[in-house]
C-alpha positions as CSV (number, residue, x, y, z in Angstrom):
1,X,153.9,155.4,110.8
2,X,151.5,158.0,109.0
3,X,148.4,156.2,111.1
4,X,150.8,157.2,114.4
5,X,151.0,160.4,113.2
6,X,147.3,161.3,112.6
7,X,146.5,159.8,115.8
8,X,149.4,162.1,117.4
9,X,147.5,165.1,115.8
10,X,143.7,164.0,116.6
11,X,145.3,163.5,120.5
12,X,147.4,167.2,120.5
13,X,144.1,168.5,119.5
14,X,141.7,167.7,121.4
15,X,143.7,168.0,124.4
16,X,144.2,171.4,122.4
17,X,140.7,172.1,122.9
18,X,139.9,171.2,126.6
19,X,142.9,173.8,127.5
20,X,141.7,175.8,125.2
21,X,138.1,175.9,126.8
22,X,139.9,177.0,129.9
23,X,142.6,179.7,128.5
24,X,141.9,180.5,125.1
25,X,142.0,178.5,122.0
26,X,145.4,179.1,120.6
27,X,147.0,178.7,123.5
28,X,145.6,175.6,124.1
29,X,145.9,173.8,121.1
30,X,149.5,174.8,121.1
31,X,150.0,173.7,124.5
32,X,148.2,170.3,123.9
33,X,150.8,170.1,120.8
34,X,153.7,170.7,122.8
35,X,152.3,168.0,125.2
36,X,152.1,165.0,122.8
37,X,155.5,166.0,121.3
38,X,157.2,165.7,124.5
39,X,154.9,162.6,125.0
40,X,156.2,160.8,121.7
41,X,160.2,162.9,122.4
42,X,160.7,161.1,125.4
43,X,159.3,158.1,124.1
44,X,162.0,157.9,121.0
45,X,164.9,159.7,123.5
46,X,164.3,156.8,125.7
47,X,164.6,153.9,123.2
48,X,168.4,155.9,122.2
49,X,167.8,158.2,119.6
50,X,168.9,161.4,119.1
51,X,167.4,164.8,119.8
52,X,168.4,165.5,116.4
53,X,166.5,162.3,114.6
54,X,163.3,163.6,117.4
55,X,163.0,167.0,116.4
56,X,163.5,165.6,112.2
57,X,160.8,163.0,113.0
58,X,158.7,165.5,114.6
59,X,159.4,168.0,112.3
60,X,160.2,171.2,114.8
61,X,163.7,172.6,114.9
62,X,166.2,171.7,117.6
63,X,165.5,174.3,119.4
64,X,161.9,174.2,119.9
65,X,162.7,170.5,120.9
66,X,164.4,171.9,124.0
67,X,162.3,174.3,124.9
68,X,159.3,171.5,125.1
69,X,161.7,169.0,126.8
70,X,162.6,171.6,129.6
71,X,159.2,172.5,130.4
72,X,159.1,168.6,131.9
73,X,161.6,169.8,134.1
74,X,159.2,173.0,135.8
């Protein structure tokens, strides 16, 4: 599980850093987080857990789970 999550983190930041090379580094490596979250969010939503074990598993609050969720929708 802790090898998952280290490879979560090297992905969200080097995608991080090729949007960052584009629009800024802070923006970018938050929106490559909020990219692999959803990733690995829709991955444990679609094998029936909750949004509330997600966002504990991917330690972000409830809300910021919906907001990242709802940006797959735009």
């Amino acid at each position: 599980m802790c090898e998952a999550i280290i490879q979560m983190q090297n992905s969200y930041r080097n995608e991080g850093i090729r949007i960052g090379e584009r629009r800024g580094k802070t923006e970018g490596i938050e929106i490559g987080r909020n990219q692999e979250l959803r990733k690995i969010a829709v991955k444990l939503l679609n094998y029936g857990q909750s949004k509330e074990y997600v966002a504990n598993f991917l330690e972000i609050s409830n809300a910021h789970l919906e907001s990242i969720l709802s940006e797959m929708n735009k």
